[in-house]
N, C-alpha and C positions, 0 to 999 in steps of 0.2 A: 479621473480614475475612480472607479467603481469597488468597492465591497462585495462579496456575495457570500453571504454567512450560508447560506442554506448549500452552495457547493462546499462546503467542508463534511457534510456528510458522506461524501464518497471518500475522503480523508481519513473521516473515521473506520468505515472498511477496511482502507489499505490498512491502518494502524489495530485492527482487530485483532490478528493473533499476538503483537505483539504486549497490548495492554492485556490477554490471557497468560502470557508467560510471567507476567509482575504478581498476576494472584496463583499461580500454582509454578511449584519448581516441578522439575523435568524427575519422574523416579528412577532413573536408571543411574543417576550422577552417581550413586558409593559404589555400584559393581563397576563403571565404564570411566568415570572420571569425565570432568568437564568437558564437552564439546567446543571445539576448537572452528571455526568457518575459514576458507582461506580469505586473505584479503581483498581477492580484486572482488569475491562476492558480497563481502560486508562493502566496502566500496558505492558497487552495482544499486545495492540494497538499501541504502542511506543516501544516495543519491535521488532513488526513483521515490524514494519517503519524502525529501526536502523538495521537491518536484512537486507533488503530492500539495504540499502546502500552497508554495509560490502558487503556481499556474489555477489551483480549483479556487483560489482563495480571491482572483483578479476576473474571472472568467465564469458567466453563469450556465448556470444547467441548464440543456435549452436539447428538443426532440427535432427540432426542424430544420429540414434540409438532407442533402445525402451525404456530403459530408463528416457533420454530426451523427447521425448514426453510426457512418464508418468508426467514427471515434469510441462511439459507446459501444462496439461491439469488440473491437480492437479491446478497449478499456476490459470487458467483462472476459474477455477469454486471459489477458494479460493476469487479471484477477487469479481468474481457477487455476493458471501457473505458480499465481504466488502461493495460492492457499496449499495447493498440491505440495509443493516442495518444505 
């Protein structure tokens, strides 16, 4: 079994907005009050994070093949889902 430190930077992506929410709070909390997510998307969401880890952290970044592309392209629109929402 293999390492691959350099796949954790797509890790770091997934985990971009959230290490933005740790340095800035949200301005709207005193007029609207805490945001609330339901649970099967917190869930969803912390799922596809520890995923994130596991799988980039065993398996290297690699452009060859058609496959692999499928992946990275799957991977990058999945992305602009997460960022969007």
């Amino acid at each position: 079994m293999h390492l691959y430190p350099a796949s954790l930077l797509l890790t770091a992506v997934v985990l971009l907005p959230n290490l933005t929410f740790l340095g800035l709070s949200p301005l709207n909390t005193d007029k609207y009050g805490k945001a609330t997510d339901p649970l099967a998307l917190t869930i969803i969401e912390r799922g596809g994070q520890a995923s994130c880890f596991v799988l980039l952290l065993f398996f290297p970044l690699s452009f060859k093949g058609m496959w692999t592309l499928a992946a990275w392209l799957v991977t990058g629109i999945s992305l602009a889902f997460y960022y969007a929402g």
